[in-house]
Biopython code that builds the backbone (N, CA, C, O; Angstrom):
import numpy as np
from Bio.PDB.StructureBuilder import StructureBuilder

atoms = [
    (1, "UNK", "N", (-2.749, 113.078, 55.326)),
    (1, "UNK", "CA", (-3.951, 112.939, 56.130)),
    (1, "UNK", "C", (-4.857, 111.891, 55.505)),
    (1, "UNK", "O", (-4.696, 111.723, 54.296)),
    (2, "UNK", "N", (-5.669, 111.246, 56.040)),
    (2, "UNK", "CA", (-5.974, 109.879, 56.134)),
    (2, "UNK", "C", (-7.785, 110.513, 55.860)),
    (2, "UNK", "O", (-8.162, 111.080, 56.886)),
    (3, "UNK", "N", (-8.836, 110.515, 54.786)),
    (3, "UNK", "CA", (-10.010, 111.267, 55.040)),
    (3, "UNK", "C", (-10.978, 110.112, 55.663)),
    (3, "UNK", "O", (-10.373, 109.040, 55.681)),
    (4, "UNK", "N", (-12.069, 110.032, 56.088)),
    (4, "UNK", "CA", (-12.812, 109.234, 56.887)),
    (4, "UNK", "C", (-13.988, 109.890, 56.442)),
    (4, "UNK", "O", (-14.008, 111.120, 56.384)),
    (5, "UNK", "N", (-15.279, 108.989, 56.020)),
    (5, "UNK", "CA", (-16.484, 109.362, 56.584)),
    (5, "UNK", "C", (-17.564, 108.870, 57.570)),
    (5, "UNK", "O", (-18.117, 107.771, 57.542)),
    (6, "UNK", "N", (-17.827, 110.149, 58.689)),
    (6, "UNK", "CA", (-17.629, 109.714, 60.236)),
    (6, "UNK", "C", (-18.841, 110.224, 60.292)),
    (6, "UNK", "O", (-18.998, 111.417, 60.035)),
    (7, "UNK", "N", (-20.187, 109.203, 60.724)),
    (7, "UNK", "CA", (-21.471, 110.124, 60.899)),
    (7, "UNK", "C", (-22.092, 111.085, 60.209)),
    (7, "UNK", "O", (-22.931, 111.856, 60.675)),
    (8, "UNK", "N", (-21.541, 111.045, 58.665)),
    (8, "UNK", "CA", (-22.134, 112.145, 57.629)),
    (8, "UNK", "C", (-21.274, 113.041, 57.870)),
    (8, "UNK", "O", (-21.675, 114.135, 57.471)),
    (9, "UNK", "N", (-19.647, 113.099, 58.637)),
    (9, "UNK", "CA", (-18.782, 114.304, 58.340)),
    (9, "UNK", "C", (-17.558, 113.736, 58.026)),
    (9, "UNK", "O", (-17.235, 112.605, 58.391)),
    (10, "UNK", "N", (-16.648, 114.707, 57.157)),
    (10, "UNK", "CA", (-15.308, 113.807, 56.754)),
    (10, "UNK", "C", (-14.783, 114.444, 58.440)),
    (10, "UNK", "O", (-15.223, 115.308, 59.198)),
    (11, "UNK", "N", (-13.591, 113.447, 58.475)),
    (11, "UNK", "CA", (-12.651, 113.053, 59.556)),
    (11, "UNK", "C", (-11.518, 113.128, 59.016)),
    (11, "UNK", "O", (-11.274, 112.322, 58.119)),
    (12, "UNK", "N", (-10.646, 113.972, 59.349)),
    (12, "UNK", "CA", (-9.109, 113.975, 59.186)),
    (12, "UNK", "C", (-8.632, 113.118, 60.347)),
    (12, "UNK", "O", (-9.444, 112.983, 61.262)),
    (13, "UNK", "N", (-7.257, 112.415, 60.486)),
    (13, "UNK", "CA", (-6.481, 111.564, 61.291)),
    (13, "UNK", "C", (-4.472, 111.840, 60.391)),
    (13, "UNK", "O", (-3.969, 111.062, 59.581)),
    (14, "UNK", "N", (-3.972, 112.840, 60.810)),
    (14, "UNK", "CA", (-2.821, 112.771, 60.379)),
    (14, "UNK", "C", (-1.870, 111.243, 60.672)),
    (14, "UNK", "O", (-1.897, 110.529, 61.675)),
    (15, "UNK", "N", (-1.054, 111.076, 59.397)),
    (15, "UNK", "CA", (-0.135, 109.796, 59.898)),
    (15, "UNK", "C", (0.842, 110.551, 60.552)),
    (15, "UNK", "O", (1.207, 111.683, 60.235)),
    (16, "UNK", "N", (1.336, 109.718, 61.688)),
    (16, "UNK", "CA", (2.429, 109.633, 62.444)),
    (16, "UNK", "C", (3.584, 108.860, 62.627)),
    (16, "UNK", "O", (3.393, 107.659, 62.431)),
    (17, "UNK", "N", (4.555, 109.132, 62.896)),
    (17, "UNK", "CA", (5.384, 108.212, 63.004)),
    (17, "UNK", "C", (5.360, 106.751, 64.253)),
    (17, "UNK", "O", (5.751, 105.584, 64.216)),
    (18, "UNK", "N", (4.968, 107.252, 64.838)),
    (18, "UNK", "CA", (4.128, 106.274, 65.840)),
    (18, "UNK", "C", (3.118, 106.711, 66.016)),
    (18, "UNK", "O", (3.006, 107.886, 66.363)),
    (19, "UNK", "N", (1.610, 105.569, 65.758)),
    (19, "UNK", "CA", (0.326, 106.056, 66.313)),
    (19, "UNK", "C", (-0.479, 104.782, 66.562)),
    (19, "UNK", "O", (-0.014, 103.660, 66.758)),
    (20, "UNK", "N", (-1.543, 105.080, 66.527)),
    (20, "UNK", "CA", (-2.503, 104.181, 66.530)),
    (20, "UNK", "C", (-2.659, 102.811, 65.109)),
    (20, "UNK", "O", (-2.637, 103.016, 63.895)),
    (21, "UNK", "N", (-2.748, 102.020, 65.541)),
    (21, "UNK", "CA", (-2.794, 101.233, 64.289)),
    (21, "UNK", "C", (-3.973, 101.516, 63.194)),
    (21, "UNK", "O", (-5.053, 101.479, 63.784)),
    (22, "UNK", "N", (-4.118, 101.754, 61.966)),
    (22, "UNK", "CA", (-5.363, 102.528, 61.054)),
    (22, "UNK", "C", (-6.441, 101.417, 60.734)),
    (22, "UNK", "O", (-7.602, 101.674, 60.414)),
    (23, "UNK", "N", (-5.846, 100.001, 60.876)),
    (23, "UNK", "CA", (-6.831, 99.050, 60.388)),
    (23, "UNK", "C", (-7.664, 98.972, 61.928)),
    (23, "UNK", "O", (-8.879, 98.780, 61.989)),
    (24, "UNK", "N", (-7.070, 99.096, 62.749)),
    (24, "UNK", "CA", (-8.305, 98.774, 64.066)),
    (24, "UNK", "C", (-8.720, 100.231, 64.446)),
    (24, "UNK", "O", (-9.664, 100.113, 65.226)),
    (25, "UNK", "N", (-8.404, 101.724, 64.220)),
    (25, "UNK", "CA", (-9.317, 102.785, 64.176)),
    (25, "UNK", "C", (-10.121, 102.724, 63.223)),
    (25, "UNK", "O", (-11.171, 103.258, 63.580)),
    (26, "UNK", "N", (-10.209, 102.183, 61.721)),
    (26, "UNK", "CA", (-11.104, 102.168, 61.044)),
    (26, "UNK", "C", (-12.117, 101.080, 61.116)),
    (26, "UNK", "O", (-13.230, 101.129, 60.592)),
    (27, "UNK", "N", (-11.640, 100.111, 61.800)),
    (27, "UNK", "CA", (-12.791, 99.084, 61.548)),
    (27, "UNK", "C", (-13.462, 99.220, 63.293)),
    (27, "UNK", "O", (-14.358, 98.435, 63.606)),
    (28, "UNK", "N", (-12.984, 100.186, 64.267)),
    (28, "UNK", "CA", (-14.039, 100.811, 65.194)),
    (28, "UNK", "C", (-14.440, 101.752, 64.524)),
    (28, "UNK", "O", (-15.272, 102.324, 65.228)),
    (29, "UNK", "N", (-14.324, 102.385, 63.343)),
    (29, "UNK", "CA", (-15.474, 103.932, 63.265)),
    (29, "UNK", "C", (-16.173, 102.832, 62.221)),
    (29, "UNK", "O", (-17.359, 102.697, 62.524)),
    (30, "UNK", "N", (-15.936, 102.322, 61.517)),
    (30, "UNK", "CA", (-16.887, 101.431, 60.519)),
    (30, "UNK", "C", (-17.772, 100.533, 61.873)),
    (30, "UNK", "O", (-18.983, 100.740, 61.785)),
    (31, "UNK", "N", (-17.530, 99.948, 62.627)),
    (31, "UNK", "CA", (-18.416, 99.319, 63.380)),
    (31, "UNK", "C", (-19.247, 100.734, 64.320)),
    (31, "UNK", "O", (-20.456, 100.669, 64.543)),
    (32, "UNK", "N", (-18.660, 101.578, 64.650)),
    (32, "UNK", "CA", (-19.861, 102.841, 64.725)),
    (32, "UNK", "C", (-20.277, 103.603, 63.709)),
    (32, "UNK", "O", (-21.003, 104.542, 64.035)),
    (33, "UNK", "N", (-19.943, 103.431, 62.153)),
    (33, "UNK", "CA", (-21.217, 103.442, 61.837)),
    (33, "UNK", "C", (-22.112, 102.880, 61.121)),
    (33, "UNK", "O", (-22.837, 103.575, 60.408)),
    (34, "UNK", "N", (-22.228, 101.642, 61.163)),
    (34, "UNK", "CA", (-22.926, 100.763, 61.562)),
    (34, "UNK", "C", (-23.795, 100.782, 62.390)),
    (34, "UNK", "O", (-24.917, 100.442, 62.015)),
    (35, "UNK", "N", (-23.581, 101.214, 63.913)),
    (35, "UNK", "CA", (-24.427, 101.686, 64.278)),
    (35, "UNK", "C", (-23.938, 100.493, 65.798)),
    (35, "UNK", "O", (-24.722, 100.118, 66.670)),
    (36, "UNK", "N", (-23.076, 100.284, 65.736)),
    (36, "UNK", "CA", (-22.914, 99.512, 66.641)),
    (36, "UNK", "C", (-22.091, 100.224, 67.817)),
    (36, "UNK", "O", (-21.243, 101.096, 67.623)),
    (37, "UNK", "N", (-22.528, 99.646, 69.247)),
    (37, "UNK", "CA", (-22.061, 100.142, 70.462)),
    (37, "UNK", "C", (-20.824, 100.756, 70.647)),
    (37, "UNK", "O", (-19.902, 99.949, 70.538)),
    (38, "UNK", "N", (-20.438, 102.026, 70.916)),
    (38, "UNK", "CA", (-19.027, 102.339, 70.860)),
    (38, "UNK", "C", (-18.595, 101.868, 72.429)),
    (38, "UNK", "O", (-19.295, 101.927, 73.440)),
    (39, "UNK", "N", (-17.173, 101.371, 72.286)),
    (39, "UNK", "CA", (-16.149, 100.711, 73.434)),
    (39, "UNK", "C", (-15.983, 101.978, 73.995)),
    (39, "UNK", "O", (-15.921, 102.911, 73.194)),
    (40, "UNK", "N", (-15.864, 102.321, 75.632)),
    (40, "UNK", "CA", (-15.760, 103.051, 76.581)),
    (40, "UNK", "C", (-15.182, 104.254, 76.323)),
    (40, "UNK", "O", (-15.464, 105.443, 76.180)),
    (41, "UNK", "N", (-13.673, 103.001, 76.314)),
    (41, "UNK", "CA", (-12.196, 103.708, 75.507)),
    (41, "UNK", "C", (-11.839, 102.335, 75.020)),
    (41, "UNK", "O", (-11.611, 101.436, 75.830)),
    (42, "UNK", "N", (-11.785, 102.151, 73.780)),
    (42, "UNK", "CA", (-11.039, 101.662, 72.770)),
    (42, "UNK", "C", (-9.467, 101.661, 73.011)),
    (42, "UNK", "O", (-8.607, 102.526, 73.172)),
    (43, "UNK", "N", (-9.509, 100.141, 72.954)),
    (43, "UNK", "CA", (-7.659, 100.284, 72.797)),
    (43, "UNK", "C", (-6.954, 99.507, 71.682)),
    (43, "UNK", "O", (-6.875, 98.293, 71.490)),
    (44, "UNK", "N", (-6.371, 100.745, 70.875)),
    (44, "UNK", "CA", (-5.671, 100.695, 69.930)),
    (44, "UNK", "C", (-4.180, 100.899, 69.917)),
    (44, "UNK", "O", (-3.537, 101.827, 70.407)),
    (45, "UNK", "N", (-3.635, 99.522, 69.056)),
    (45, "UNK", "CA", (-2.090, 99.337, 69.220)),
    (45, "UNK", "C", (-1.358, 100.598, 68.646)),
    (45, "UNK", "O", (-1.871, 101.303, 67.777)),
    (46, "UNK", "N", (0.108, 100.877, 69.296)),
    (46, "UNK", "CA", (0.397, 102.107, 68.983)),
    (46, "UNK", "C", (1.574, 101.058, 67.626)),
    (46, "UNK", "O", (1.958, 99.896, 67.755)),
    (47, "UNK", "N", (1.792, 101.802, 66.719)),
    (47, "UNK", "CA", (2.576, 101.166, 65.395)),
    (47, "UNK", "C", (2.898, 102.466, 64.801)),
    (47, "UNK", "O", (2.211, 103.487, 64.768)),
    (48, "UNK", "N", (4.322, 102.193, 64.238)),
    (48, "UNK", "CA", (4.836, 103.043, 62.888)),
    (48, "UNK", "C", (3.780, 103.443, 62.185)),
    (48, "UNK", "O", (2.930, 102.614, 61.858)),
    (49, "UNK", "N", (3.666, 104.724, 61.853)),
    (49, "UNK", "CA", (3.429, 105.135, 60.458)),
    (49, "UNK", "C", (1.486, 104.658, 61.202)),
    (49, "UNK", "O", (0.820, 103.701, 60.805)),
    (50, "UNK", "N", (1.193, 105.344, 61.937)),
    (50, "UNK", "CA", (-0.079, 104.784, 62.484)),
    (50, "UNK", "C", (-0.906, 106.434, 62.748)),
    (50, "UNK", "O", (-0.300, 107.492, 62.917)),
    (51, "UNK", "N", (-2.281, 106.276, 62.723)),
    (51, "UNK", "CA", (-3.110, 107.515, 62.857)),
    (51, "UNK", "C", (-2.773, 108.403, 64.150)),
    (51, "UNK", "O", (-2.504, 107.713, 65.133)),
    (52, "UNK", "N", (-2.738, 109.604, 64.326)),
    (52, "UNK", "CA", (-1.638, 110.723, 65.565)),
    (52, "UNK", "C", (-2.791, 110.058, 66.170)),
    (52, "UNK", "O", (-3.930, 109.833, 65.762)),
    (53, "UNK", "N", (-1.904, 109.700, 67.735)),
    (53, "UNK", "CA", (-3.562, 109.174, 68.802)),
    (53, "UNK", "C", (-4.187, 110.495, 69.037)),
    (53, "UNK", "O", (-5.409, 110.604, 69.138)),
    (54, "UNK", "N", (-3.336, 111.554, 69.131)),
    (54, "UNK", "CA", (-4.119, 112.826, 69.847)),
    (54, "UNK", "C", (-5.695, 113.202, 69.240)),
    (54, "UNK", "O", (-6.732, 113.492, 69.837)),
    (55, "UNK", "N", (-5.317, 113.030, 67.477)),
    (55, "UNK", "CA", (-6.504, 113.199, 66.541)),
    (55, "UNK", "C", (-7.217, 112.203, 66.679)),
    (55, "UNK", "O", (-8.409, 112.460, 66.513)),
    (56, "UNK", "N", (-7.038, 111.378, 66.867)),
    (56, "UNK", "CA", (-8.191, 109.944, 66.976)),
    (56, "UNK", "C", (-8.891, 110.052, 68.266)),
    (56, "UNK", "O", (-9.879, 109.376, 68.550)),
    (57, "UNK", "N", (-8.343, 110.932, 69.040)),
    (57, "UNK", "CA", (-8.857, 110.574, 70.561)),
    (57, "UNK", "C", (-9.865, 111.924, 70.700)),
    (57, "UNK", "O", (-10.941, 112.094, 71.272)),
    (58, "UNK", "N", (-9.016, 112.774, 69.921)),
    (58, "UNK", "CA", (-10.130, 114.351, 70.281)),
    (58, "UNK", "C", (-11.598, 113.886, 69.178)),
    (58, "UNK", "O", (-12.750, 114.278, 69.360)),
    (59, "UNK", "N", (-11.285, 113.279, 68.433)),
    (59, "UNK", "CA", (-12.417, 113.408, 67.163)),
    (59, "UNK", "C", (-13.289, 111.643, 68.402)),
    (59, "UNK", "O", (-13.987, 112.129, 69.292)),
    (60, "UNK", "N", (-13.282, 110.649, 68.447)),
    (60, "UNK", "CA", (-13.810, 110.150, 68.790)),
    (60, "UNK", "C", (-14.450, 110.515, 70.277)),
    (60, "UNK", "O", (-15.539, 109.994, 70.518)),
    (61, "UNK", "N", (-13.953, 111.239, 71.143)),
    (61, "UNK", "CA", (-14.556, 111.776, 72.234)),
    (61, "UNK", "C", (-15.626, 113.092, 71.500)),
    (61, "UNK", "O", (-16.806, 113.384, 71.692)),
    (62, "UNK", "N", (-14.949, 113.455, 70.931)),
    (62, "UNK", "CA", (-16.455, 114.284, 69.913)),
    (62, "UNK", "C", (-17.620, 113.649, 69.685)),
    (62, "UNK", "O", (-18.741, 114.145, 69.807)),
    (63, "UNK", "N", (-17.374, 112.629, 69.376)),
    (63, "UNK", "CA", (-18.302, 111.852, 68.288)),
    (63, "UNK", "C", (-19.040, 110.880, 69.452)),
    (63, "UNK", "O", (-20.170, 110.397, 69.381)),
    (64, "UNK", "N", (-18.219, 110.762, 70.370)),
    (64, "UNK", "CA", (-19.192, 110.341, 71.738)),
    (64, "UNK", "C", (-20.164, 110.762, 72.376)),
    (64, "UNK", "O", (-21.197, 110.253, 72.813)),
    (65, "UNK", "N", (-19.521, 112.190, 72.386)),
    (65, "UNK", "CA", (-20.615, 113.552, 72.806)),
    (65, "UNK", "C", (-21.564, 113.580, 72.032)),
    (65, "UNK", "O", (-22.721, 113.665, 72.443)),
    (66, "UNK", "N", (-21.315, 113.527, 71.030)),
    (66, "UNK", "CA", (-22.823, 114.481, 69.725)),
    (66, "UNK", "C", (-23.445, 113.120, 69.772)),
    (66, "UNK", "O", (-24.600, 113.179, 69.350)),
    (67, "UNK", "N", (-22.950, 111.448, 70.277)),
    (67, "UNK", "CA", (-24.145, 110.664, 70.194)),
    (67, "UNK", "C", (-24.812, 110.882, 71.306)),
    (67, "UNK", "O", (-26.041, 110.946, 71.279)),
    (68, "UNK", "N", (-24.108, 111.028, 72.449)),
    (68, "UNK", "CA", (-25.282, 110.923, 73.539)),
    (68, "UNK", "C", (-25.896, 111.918, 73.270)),
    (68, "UNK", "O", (-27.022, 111.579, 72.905)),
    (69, "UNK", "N", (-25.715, 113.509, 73.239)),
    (69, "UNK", "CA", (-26.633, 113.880, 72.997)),
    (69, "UNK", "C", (-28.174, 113.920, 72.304)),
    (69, "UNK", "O", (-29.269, 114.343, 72.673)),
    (70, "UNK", "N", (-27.568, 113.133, 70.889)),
    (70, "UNK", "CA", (-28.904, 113.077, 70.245)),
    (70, "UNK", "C", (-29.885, 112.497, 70.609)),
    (70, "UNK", "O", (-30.921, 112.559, 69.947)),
]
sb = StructureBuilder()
sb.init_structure("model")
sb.init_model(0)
sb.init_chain("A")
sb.init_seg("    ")
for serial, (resi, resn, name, xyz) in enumerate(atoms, 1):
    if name == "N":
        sb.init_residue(resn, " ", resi, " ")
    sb.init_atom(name, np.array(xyz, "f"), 0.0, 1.0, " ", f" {name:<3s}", serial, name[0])
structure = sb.get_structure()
C-alpha cells in the first residue's frame, strides 16, 4: 500500500497489477493540495503495477464531497 497525505488524512491506494498510473494520481492530489481546482473526473492512464482505480476513485470522490461541503 502506497501511504498519501490527503487534506491532513493519510490515504491508502493498494498497488495493482493494472491500475492507474501513481506519478499522475499523485501529482493530481499534490496539485489538490495545493489547493488547486480539482478536474471533474480526472483521467488517469491505466499501467502495470499502478494504484487499484477502485481506491483512487472511492477516496477522491470522498475528498470531492468533504470539499464542497466545507
Amino acid at each position: 500500500m502506497m501511504m498519501l497525505q490527503v487534506f491532513g488524512e493519510q490515504s491508502e491506494f493498494a498497488i495493482a497489477r493494472r491500475g492507474y498510473d501513481r506519478g499522475q494520481v499523485d501529482e493530481y492530489v499534490a496539485g489538490l493540495l495545493a489547493g488547486g481546482r480539482p478536474a471533474n473526473s480526472p483521467a488517469f492512464t491505466m499501467v502495470r503495477r499502478g494504484y487499484k482505480a477502485e481506491h483512487v476513485d472511492r477516496r477522491l470522490a470522498e475528498l470531492s464531497h468533504s470539499r464542497r461541503a466545507a
